[in-house]
N, C-alpha and C positions, 0 to 999 in steps of 0.2 A: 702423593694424594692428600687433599686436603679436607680433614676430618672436624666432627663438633669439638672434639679435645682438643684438636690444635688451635682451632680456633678460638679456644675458653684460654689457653695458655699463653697466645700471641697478644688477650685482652687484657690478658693480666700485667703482661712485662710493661705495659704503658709504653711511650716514645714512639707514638705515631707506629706501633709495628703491624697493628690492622691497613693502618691507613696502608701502609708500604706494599700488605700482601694483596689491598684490593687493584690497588696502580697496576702490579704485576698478572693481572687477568689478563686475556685477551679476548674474551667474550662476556656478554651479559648474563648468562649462566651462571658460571663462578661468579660473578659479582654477586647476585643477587643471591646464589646461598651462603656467601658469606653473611650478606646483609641479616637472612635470614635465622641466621643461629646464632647472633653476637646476644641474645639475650638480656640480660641484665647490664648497664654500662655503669662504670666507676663514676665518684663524681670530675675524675680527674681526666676523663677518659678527649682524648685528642680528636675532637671532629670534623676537624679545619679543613680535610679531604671531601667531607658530605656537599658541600653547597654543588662541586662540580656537577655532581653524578646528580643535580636534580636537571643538569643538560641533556640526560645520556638519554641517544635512539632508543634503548629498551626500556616500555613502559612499565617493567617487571624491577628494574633496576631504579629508576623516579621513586615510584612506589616504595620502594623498601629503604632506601633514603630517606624520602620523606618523613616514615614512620621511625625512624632513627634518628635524624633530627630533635624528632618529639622526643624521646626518651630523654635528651640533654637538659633539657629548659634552660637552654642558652638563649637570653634573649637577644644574643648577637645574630643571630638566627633568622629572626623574623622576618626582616627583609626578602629572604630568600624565600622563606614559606609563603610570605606575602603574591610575592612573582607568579609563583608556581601556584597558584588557591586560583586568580585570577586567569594565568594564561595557559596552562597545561590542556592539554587538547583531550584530555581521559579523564571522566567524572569520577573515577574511586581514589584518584591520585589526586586529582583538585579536592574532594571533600578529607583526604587523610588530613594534605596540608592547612587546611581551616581547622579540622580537630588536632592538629601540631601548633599550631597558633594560641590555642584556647588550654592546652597541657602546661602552656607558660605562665597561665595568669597574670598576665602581666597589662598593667594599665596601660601601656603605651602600645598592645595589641588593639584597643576598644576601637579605635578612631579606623584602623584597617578593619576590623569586624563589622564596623558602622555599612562602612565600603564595600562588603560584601553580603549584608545585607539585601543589595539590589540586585545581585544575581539573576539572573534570566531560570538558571535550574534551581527548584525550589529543594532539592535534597541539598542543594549547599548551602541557601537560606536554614534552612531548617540545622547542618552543622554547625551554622554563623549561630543561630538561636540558642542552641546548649551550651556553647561557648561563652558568650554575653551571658546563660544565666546565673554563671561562677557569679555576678557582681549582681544580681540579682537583690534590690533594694536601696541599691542608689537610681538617683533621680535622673540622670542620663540616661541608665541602663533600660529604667522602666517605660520612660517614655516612648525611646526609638521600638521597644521590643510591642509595648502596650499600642502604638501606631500599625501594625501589622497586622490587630485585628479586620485589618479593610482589606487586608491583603487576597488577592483572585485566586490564590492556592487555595485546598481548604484543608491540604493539610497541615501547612501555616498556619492557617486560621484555628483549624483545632489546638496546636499546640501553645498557642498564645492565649486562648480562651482556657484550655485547662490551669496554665500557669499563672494568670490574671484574672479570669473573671468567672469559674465556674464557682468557686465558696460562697462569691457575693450571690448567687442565682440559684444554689441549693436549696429543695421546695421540700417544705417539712411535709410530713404526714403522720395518720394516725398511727396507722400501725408498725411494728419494725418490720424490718426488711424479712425477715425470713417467716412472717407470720401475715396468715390472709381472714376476713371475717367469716365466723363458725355459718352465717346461713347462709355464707356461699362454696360451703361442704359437700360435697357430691349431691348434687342437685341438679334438676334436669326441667330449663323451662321451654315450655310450649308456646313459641311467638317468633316474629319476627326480630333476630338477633338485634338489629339497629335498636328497636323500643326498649330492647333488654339493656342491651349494653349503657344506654343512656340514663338508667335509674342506679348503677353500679358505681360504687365509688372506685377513683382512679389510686392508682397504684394496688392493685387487689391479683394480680395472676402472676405468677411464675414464668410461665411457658402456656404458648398456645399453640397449637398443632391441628392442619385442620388441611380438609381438602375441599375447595371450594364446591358448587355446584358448578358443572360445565354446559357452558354456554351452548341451549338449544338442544342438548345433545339428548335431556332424560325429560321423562313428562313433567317431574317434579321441577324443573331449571327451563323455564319457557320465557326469554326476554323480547320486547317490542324490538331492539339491536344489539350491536356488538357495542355501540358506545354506553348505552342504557347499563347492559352488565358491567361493562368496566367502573361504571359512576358507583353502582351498586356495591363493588366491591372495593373501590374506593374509599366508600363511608365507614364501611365494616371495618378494613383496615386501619382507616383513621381513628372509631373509639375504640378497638383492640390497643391500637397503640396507647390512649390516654388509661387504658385500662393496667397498663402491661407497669412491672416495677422496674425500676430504674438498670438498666443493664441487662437485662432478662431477653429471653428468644423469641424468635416467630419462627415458624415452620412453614413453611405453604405447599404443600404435592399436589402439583398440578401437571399440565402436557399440553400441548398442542390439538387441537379437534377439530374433526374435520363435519363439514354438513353438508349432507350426501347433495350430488344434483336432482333435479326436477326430472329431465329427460337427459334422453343423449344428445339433445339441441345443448345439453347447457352444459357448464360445468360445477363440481364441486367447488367446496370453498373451505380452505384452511388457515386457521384461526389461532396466532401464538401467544397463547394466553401470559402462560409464563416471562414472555419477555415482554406484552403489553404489561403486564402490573406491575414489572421492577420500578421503572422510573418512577411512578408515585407512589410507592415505601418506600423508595429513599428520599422522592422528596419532602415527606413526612416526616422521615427522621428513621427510621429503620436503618441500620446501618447493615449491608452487602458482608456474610461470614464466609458462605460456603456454598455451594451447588453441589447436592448428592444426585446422583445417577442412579435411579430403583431401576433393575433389567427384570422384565419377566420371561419366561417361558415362550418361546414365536408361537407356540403351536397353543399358545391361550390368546391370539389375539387374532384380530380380522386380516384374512388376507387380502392384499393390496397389490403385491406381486407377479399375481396369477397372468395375469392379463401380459405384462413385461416376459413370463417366463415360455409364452408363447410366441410371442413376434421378433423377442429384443431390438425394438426400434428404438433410437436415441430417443431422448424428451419422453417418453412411455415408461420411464424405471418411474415407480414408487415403492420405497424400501418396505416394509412392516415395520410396525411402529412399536416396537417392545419395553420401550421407554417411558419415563415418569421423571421428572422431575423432584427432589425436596430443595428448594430455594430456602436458605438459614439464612435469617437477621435476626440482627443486637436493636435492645432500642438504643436511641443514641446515650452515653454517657461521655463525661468526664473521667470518669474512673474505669480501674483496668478489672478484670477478670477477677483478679487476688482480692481484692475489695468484696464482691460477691461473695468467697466462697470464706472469707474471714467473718461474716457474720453468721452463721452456722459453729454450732457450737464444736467440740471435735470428736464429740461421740456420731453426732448424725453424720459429718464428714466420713466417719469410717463406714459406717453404715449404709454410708450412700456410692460406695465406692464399688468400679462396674468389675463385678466377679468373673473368673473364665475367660474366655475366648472374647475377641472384641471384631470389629470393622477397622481395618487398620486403612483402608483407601473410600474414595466416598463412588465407587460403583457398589451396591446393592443388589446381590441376586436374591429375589423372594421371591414365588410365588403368588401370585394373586390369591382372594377369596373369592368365594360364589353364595350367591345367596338369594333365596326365594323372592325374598319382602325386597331386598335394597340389592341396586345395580353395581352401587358402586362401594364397596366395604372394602374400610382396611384391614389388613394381614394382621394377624396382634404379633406378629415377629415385626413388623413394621413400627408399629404403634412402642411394643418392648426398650426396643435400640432408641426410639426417641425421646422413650422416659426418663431411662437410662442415663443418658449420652447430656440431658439438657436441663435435669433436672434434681433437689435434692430430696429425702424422705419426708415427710408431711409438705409438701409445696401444694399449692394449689394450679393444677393446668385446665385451661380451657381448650373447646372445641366450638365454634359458633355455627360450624352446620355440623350438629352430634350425628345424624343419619342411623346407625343402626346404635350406636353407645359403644363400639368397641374400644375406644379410646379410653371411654370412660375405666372400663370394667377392667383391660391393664393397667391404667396407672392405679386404682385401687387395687390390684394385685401385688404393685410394684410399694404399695402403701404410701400414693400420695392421694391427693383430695384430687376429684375433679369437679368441673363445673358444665354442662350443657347447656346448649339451645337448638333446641330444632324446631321450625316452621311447620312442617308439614306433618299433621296429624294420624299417618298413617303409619309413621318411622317412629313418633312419639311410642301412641299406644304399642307399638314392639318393643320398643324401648320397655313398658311397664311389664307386657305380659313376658318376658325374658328373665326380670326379676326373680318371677317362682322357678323358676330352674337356674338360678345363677347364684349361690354362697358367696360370689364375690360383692356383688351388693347389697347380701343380705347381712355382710359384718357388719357395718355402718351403714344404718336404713337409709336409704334411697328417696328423695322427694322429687314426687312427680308434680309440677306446677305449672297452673295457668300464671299469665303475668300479671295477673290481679292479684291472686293468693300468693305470689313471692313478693309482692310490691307492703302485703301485709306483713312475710315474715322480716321485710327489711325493718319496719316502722318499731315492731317488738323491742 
C-alpha cells in the first residue's frame, strides 16, 4: 500500500524513484495521489516522466501534472505547459498550465503569454494577465496588458483598469473616508429626495438602505406608468450613487407587485420590480454583491391560493408571495473590501464588530411590522442586521424614502448618524411627533427640515 511516508521517502532517494513508482500504476487514481502528496520537490528532483502524463485520459492525472511541473521552474518545461494552456480540452488544467508557465518567470515565457493573451476564455486571459504582471514595468509588458483595456470581458477590463489606470483617475475629496458632514447628522428633510440629493455633496453616505415606494400599489406611490416609476427611480439611484463613498453599499428591499384587475373581463398585472432596476445599477456602476431572501409569515400576507386550492386547474396556481427581496451593491471601486475597512481606526473596528449570533445564509426569516400611519414599515430586526452587516460606528447611512424613520432610529441605536428624506408630509410630521416618545433621537436632537431651512444649514 502506498502511503504519504512512502512517498516523502521514495522523493527523498532521488534517481527517478517517483518517476519509477508512478509508470508502475495501473490507473489514474494512484497516479494522481501520488501526484497529490509529493509535496515540496528537491531542486534536484527527476521530472523527465511529467511531460507524458500531461497525455493522460484522466483529467485528474493532467492536472496534478501540470501543477508539478510548476513547482520545477524548469524552464525546459515550457513547451509542454505551452501545448497543454492552449489545447487541453478542461479549463482548470489549461488555466494551472498558464499559472505553471508564469511560476517560471522566465522571459522566454512572455511571447507564449503574448499568445494566450487572445484566449477565447477570459479566466485564461485573466491567468495570462497575472502572469505577464511579474514583468510589470517593462515596456512590452505594459503595453500588450495596457491594450486590454478595450477588451469585451469586463472582467479583463476591470483588472487592467485597477493595475493601469485607476491611481491616475483617483478623485480627491473633502472629507476622509470614514467621516461624513456634521449637518448631514441625523437629520430628516421634508422634499422630494431628487431636490435633496442634488444640494448634497458627493462622497457623504456610508450605506443607504431603503425600500422604494411600490409602483401603484399605496396612495402615497401613484405613477402616470410602470416606465415613469422606473425613470424616477432611476434618477434616485443615480444621485445616491454620486452621493454614496467610494466602495460603500446600497441596499434595495423590494418584490414583485401585482395591480389587482378592473373586472373579471380583465386581468391582473404583475410587475418585477426587482429585476426591472438591476440592469440600470449596474449600469451606473453599482456593482451586483448579493441577493438576500426576507421570508415572512403566509398567514401575513394576501391569499392568492385560494381560488387554486379549490379547482386545482393547471395555469390557475398562484403561489403566496412571502417574499422580499434585499438586492446588495458596492459602488464601483478599484479597491478591495480591506482598503475600506483599513481606514477605521482599530478601536471603532472592534467596536463595530457584529456581537452574538449572526445570519450565516442570505434567507431571512423576520416578521413583518404593522402600523397605523405607514403601510409599509420596516422590522428594526431588518433594519438591525443591515447596520450591522454594512456598516461602521459613527457612519453616516441614508434612507431616501424615510417613511416612518425606523431606519433612522436603529442606526442611531446602533450609534451611527443617519440622514432622511421623505416627500410626503404625512409620514414626516410622524416622524416628528414620534420624537417625544423616542430617547433614541432625543440623544442627538433630531432636525426636522424643510429643503429651504437645510439648504441654510448647508450655507453655515
Amino acid at each position: 500500500m502506498i502511503t504519504k511516508q512512502y512517498i516523502d521517502d521514495l522523493k527523498k532517494e532521488g534517481n527517478g524513484a517517483i518517476g519509477k513508482l508512478v509508470k508502475s500504476q495501473s490507473d489514474g487514481g494512484g497516479i494522481t495521489y501520488i501526484l497529490e502528496n509529493l509535496g515540496y520537490l528537491p531542486k534536484d528532483f527527476d521530472g523527465s516522466w511529467l511531460p507524458a502524463l500531461l497525455e493522460h485520459k484522466n483529467k485528474h492525472v493532467r492536472l496534478w501534472a501540470t501543477k508539478t511541473i510548476g513547482k520545477l521552474k524548469d524552464h525546459t518545461f515550457i513547451p509542454y505547459l505551452e501545448k497543454t494552456a492552449l489545447e487541453d480540452e478542461v479549463t482548470e488544467i489549461r488555466r494551472e498550465a498558464v499559472s505553471s508557465i508564469g511560476r517560471q518567470h522566465s522571459e522566454n515565457s512572455k511571447k507564449i503569454l503574448y499568445k494566450i493573451l487572445k484566449d477565447h476564455d477570459p479566466k485564461i486571459v485573466c491567468q495570462a494577465i497575472r502572469a505577464l504582471l511579474v514583468f510589470k514595468g517593462t515596456n512590452d509588458v505594459d503595453k500588450k496588458l495596457k491594450a486590454l483595456i478595450k477588451h469585451q470581458n469586463e472582467v479583463v477590463t476591470k483588472v487592467i483598469y485597477k493595475e493601469y489606470f485607476a491611481k491616475a483617475n483617483e478623485k480627491k475629496f473633502d472629507k476622509p473616508h470614514t467621516e461624513s458632514y456634521e449637518y448631514l447628522k441625523n437629520v430628516v428633510v421634508n422634499d422630494d429626495v431628487r431636490e435633496v440629493l442634488k444640494i448634497i455633496p458627493n462622497d457623504s453616505f456610508h450605506l443607504t438602505f431603503t425600500s422604494p415606494p411600490y409602483y401603484n400599489a399605496r396612495d402615497y406611490s401613484i405613477y402616470p406608468s410602470y416606465k415613469a416609476y422606473l425613470d424616477f427611480l432611476e434618477e434616485v439611484f443615480q444621485l445616491t450613487y454620486n452621493k454614496t463613498k467610494e466602495g460603500r453599499f446600497l441596499i434595495v428591499n423590494t418584490s414583485p407587485i401585482i395591480i389587482p384587475r378592473i373586472s373579471r373581463q380583465h386581468s391582473s398585472k404583475r410587475y418585477p420590480i426587482p429585476f426591472d432596476i438591476h440592469h440600470f445599477l449596474s449600469e451606473m456602476g453599482w456593482e451586483f454583491i448579493d441577493d438576500i431572501v426576507w421570508v415572512k409569515p403566509e398567514a401575513s400576507v394576501k391569499n392568492r391560493v385560494g381560488g387554486f386550492m379549490q379547482h386545482r386547474k393547471p395555469l390557475g396556481y398562484k403561489p403566496n408571495s412571502i417574499t422580499e427581496y434585499l438586492m446588495v451593491y458596492r459602488k464601483q471601486t478599484s479597491k478591495l473590501l480591506d482598503w475600506n475597512i483599513r481606514q477605521y481606526d482599530q478601536k471603532i473596528v472592534e467596536e463595530s464588530k457584529v456581537k452574538g449570533e449572526y445570519e450565516s445564509n442570505n434567507v431571512w426569516h423576520i416578521d413583518p411590522t404593522f402600523n397605523k400611519v405607514h403601510s409599509a414599515v420596516f422590522p428594526i430586526d431588518l433594519c438591525k442586521r443591515v447596520v450591522e452587516y454594512y456598516s461602521y460606528k459613527g457612519d453616516l447611512v441614508f434612507d431616501p424614502f424615510g417613511g416612518s424613520g425606523t431606519f433612522g432610529r436603529t442606526a442611531k441605536s446602533l450609534d451611527r448618524f443617519f440622514f432622511l428624506t421623505e416627500q410626503d408630509t404625512k409620514y414626516f410630521e410622524y416622524m416628528k411627533t414620534n420624537v417625544k416618545n423616542d430617547s433614541l433621537f432625543n440623544e442627538r436632537k433630531t432636525q426636522f427640515l424643510t429643503i429651504s431651512d437645510f439648504k441654510k444649514t448647508i450655507s453655515k
